[in-house]
C-alpha positions in Angstrom: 52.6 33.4 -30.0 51.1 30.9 -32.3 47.6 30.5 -33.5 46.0 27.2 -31.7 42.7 25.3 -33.0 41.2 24.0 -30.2 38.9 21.8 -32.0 37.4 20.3 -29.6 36.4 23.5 -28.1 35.7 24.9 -31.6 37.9 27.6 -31.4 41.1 29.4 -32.4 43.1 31.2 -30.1 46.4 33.6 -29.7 48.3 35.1 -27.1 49.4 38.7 -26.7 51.2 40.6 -24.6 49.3 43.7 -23.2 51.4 46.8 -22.4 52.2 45.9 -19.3 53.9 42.3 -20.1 51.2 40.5 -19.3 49.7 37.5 -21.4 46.2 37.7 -22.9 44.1 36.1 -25.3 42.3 37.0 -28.8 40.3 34.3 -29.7 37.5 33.3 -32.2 34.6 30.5 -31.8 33.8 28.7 -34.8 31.5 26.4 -36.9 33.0 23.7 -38.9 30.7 23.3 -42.5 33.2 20.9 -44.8 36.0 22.4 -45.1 35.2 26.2 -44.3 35.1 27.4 -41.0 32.6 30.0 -40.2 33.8 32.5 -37.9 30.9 33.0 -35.3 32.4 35.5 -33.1 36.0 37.1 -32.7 36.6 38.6 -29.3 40.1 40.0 -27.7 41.0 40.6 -24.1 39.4 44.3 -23.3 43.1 44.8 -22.2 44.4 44.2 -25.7 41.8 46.7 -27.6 43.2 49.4 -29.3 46.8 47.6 -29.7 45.9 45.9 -33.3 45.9 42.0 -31.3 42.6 41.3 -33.5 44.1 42.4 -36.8 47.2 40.2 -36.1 45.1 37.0 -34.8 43.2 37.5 -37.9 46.3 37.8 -40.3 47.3 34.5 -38.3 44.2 32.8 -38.7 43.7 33.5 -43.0 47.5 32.3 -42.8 46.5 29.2 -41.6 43.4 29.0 -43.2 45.5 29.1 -46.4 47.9 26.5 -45.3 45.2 24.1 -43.9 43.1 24.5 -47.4 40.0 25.8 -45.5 37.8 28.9 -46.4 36.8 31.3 -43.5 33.1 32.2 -43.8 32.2 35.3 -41.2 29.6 35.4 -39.5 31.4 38.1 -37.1 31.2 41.7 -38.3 34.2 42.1 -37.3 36.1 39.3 -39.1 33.7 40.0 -42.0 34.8 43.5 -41.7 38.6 42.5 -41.4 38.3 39.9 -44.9 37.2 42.8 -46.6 39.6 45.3 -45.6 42.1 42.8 -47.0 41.9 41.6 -50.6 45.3 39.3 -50.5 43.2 37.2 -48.5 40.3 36.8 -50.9 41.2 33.2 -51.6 40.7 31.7 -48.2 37.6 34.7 -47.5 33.9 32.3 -48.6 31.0 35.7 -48.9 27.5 34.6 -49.6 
């Protein structure tokens, strides 16, 4: 499924399919500073944990980071985490 901003919710979100076929969510609240967005907390479904939903939606969300011209500032250990595990994303990835 495709990544949605809802901005007026300040928020991206996917959808997933758990194991059994059913849809779920992976989503991250944000902060808008300019033109970065700073990632205040990433959460997935607890159904979707383990099944690599977060590293996808995060993939999708530096994608469209890149596309939109934004930078992705995280606040989110784990999307801090993710932007350093994966270098080809340094350009849209704004460290401190």
């Amino acid at each position: 499924m495709d990544l949605r901003d809802v901005v007026s919710e300040h928020r991206y979100e996917q959808d997933f399919a758990d194991g059994e076929g059913q849809v779920r969510i992976v989503f991250a609240d944000y902060a808008v500073r300019g033109d970065t967005r700073v990632l205040l907390h990433v959460e997935a479904d607890p159904a979707l944990r383990g099944t690599g939903a977060s590293g996808r939606f995060m993939q999708a969300l530096a994608e469209h980071a890149r596309a939109q011209g934004l930078k992705l500032y995280p606040q989110c250990g784990y999307a801090r985490t993710w932007l350093q595990r994966h270098p080809e994303y340094r350009d849209v990835s704004s460290f401190n």
